[in-house]
N, C-alpha and C positions, 0 to 999 in steps of 0.2 A: 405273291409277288405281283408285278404289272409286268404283263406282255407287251409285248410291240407285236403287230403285225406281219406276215409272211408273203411272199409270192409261190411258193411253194414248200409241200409239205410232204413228211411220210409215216404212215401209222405200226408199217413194218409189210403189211399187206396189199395198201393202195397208195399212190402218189397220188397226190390235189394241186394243181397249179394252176396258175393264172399264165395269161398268152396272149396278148394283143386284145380282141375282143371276145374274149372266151375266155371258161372256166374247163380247166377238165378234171375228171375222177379218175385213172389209170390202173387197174387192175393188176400189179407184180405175181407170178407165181412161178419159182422157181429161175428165174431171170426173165420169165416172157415177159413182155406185157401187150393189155389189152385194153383197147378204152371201153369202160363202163357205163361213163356216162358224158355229157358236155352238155356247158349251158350257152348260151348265144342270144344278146338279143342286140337288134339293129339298134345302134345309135346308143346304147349301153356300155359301157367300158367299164370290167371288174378293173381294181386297182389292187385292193390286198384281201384276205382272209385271217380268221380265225379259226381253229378248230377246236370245240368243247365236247365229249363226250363224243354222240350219236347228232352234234349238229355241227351246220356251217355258218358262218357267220360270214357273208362276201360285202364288202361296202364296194361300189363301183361308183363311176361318174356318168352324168349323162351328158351325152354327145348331141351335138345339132349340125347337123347335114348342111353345108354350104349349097346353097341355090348356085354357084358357077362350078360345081361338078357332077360327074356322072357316077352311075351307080360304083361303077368301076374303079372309082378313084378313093384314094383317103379318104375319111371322115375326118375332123378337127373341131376342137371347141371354140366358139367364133362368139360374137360378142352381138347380143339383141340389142337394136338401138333403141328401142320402145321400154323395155325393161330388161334387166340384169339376169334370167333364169337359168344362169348354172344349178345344178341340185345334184347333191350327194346323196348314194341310197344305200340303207343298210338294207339287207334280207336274212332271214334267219329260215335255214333250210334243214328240213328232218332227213338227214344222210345213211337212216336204218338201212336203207336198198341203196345200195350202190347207183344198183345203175337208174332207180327213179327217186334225185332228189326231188323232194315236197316242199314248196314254201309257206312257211307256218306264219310269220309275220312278217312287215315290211314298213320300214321308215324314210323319213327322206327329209332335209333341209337344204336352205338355200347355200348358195356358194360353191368353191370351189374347196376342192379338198385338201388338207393340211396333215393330218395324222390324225391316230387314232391307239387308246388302250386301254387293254383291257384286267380289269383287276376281281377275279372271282367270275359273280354273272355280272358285273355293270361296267359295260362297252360306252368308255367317252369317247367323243368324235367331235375336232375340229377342222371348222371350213371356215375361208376368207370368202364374203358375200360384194361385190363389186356394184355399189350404189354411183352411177354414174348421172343422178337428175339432183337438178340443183336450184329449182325453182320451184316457186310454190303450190302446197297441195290444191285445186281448185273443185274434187270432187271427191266422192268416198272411193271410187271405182280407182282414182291413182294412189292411194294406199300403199297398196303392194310394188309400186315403185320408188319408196322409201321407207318400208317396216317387212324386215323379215321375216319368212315364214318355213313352216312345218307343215307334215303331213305323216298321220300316224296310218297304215290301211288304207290309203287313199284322201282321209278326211281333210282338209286342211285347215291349216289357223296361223292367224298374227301372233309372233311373239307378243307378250304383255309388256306395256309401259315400264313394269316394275320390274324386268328382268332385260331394260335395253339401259347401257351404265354409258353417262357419255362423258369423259376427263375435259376437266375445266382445257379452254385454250385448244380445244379439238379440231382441229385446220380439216384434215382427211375425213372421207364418207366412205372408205369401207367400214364393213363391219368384220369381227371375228368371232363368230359363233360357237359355244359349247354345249353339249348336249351330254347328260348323263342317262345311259338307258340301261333297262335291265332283260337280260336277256331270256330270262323264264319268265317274263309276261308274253301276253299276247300285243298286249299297249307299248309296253315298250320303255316311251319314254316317261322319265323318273323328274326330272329339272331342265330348265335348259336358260341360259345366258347369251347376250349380244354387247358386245364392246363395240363402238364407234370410234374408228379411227385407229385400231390395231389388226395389224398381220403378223404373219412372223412364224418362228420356232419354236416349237413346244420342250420342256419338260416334265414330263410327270414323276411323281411320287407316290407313297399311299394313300397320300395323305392332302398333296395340293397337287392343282395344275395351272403350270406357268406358260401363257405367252409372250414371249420376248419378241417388240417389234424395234426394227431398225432404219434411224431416218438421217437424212443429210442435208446439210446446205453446201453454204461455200466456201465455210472455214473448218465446219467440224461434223461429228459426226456422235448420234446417242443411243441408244439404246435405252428403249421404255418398257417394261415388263407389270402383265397383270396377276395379278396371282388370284388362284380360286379355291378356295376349300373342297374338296370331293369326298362323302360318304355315302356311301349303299348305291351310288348313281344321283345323290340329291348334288347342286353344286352350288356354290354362293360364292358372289365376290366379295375379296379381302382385302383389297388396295392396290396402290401401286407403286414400281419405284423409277426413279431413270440413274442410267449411270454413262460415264465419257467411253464413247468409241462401241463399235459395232462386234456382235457378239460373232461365231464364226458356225455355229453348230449347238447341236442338241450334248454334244458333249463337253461344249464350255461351259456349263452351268449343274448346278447339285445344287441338292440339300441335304444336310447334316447337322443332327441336333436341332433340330429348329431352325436353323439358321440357310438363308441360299445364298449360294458363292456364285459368281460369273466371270468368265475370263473374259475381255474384250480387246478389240484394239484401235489405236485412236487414230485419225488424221486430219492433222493440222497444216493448211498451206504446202500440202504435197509428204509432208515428215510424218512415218508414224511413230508410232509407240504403244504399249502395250499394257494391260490394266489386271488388276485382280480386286476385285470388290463384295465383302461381306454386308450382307443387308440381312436386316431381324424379322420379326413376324409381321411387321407391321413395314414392312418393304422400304426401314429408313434404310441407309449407311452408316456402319458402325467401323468397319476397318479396311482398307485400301491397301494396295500395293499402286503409282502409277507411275508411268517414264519409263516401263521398265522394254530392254534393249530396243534402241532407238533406231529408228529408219529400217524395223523389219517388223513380220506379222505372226500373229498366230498361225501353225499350220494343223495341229492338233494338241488335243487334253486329255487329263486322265484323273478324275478325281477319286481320293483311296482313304474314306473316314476323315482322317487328321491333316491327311496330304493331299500336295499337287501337282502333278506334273505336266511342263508345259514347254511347248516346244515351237521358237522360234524361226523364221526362217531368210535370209538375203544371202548372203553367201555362204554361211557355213550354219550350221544348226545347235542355237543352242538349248540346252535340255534343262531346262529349269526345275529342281526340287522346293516346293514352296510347304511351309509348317502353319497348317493353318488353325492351329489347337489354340492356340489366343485367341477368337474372330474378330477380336478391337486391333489386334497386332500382328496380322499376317507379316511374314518375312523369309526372303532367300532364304535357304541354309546349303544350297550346293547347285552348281551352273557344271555342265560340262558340253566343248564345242568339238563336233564332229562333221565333215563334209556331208553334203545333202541333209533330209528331213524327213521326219515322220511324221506322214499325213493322216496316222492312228496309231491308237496306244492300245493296249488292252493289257490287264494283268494275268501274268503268267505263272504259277504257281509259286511258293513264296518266295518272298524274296525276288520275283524278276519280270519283268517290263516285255513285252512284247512292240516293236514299232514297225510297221510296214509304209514305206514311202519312196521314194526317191534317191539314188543317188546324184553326186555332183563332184565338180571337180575343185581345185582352190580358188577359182574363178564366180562358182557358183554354177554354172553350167552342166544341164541337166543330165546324165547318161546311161539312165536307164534306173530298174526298180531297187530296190533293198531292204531287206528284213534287218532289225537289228535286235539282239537281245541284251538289254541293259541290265544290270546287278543294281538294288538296293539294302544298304543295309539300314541298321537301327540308327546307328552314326549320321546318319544324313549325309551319307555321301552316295554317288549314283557313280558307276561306270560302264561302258560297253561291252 
C-alpha cells in the first residue's frame, strides 16, 4: 500500500515521536516509561517519520537562526535574500539499539517541505523550492540561484535540464520538486523531477503522483495539476491538466481505474459553486459535474471506488452522494441537508459513513463539535 507519514509511533514496546526540535525513542515497560534515546540538532526541525523494520526514516527541515534574536528565543525559517536555501533532509537511521540510533544515509533537497510517501523501500518526497531572482544569469557561481539542487551524503549536484519540466505560459518561479529514493541503498536516490511554476497538494497512488496547484486572479480561480508516473522510486512526468475552482484537500482528489477525479470549488465575482471533474491518463476532461450548490464550499470528501461523497457547507450541510461508474457521466443520485458540517468523512464499516465537524444552528451559526453517522445503501440513498 502507500503510507503517509507519522508524528508519532508505537511498536508495542517503544514510543517514536517527533516534538518541536527533537526526535524521541521512549522505552514503555509495563506502563513506565523511560527515554532511550533523543536526537537534537540546532537549527534542524524533524517534521515526520517513517518506521520500516529495524530503521527510521526522519525527513526534517532546516532552520536558520534569525540575526535579531537571541539564543533564547524561537528559531523560524526566514527567507535568504541572496539565495532561497530552505532544504529538506531525509536520514535513514539503524534503530537496532534503542538507545544509540546510527545514521546510515542521508539526503537533502532544496525547498520547503510538502509531503511525503512511502510505498515498499521507495520513500517519495515533495518540496516547494522558492526561486525568488529574476534577472539574468551573469556567472556560473549564480547557478544555484535559479537551478535546483541535491545532495546525496553530503555531495551535491544540479538537478539536469532534462528532469527540470517548464508548462507553456509559466508566470511563477517556484519550483516543486519530486524525488523518488530507495531506501536500502546507501545513494538513496533512484530519480528526481522539478516543475517550474507549481505548489500545492499532493495525491499519491501506487501508481502516480499528483501535484495539484491552486491560483487566482480577480474573477476566477483553477486548479493545475501534474501528474508523474512512480515505479521502484524511478519517477517520470506524464502531463497535465487544469480544471475551474480550487481543490480543498489531499482528499478531494483519487484515482480509480485509471482515471483521477477532483472535487473543487469555484469563485466567480464573490459567488461560489462547486465542481467534480473526471480527467483520463493523459490529464484531458472527459466528465464533469459543475454549478453544483451555489454560494457555498467544499468542507470535506470521501471518495469510495464507484462513489462520492461530498459535503457542502453555508448554512446547513448538504451531503452529496455522487455515482461516478460512468467517468464521461458523473451525476447526483442523492443530496441530504442537515445543520452544521463535516469537515471529514472516513468509512465506517459497511454500509456507513463516519463525519466529524461542526455543529450549527438554522442560522448557520457555529456551536460547537459533532460526529455524525450516516447509512448508505445500494439504492443510492444516504441518511443520518
Amino acid at each position: 500500500g502507500v503510507d503517509e507519514a507519522d508524528i508519532i509511533k508505537t511498536d508495542g514496546n517503544y514510543i517514536y515521536y517527533v516534538s518541536f526540535n527533537r526526535f524521541y525513542i521512549i522505552k514503555s515497560d509495563n506502563g513506565k516509561l523511560s527515554l532511550a534515546s533523543e536526537i537534537k540538532r540546532d537549527y534542524i526541525q524533524p517534521l515526520e517519520m517513517y518506521l520500516k523494520d529495524n530503521k527510521l526514516i526522519l525527513i526534517s527541515q532546516v532552520l536558520k537562526k534569525s540575526p535579531d534574536k537571541t539564543d533564547d528565543e524561537d528559531t523560524s525559517l526566514i527567507e535568504d535574500t541572496e539565495e532561497s536555501k530552505y532544504q529538506t533532509i531525509v536520514e535513514i537511521y539503524d534503530i537496532t539499539d534503542k538507545t544509540k540510533p546510527k545514521v546510515i544515509s542521508t539526503y537533502q533537497q532544496n525547498g520547503l517541505h510538502v509531503s511525503s510517501r512511502l510505498i515498499e523501500n521507495n520513500l517519495y518526497i515533495s518540496t516547494t523550492y522558492y526561486n525568488y531572482n529574476s534577472g539574468p544569469i551573469e556567472n556560473s557561481k549564480q547557478i544555484d540561484k535559479y537551478i535546483p539542487s541535491y545532495s546525496i551524503n553530503g555531495e551535491s549536484k544540479y538537478i539536469e535540464a532534462d528532469d527540470i519540466c517548464i508548462p507553456q505560459n509559466c508566470t511563477s518561479t517556484e519550483y516543486s520538486i519530486l524525488a523518488g529514493l530507495d531506501i536500502s541503498s546507501q545513494d538513496m536516490l533512484v530519480s528526481i523531477k522539478a516543475v517550474l511554476g507549481y505548489q500545492g497538494i499532493i495525491y499519491c497512488s501506487k501508481d502516480n503522483f499528483y501535484i495539484a496547484g491552486v491560483s487566482w486572479n480577480d474573477s476566477e480561480t483553477k486548479t493545475s495539476i501534474a501528474r508523474f508516473s512512480i515505479d521502484k522510486g524511478k519517477v517520470e512526468h506524464n502531463g497535465y491538466g487544469k480544471v475551474n475552482g480550487g481543490v480543498n484537500d489531499q482528499f478531494s482528489m483519487d484515482e480509480y481505474d485509471g482515471y483521477f477525479r477532483i472535487a473543487t470549488t469555484s469563485t466567480d465575482r464573490n459567488e461560489t459553486a462547486n465542481n467534480v471533474y473526471v480527467l483520463d491518463k493523459e490529464m484531458k476532461k472527459i466528465g464533469k459535474i459543475e454549478n453544483l450548490a451555489k454560494n457555498e464550499s467544499i468542507q470535506s470528501a470521501r471518495f469510495e471506488n464507484e462513489m462520492l461523497y461530498l459535503v457542502t457547507f453555508e448554512r446547513t450541510d448538504p451531503l452529496f452522494k455522487i455515482d461516478l461508474s460512468n467517468p464521461e457521466k458523473p451525476k447526483v443520485i442523492d443530496s441530504l441537508k442537515i445543520n452544521g458540517y463535516s469537515s471529514y468523512l472516513i468509512n465506517y464499516g459497511d454500509g456507513k459513513l463516519l463525519g466529524f465537524g461542526v455543529d450549527a444552528d438554522n442560522n448557520g451559526n457555529q456551536t460547537g463539535l459533532k460526529l455524525s453517522m450516516f447509512a448508505k445503501d445500494d439504492k443510492g440513498t444516504v441518511k443520518e
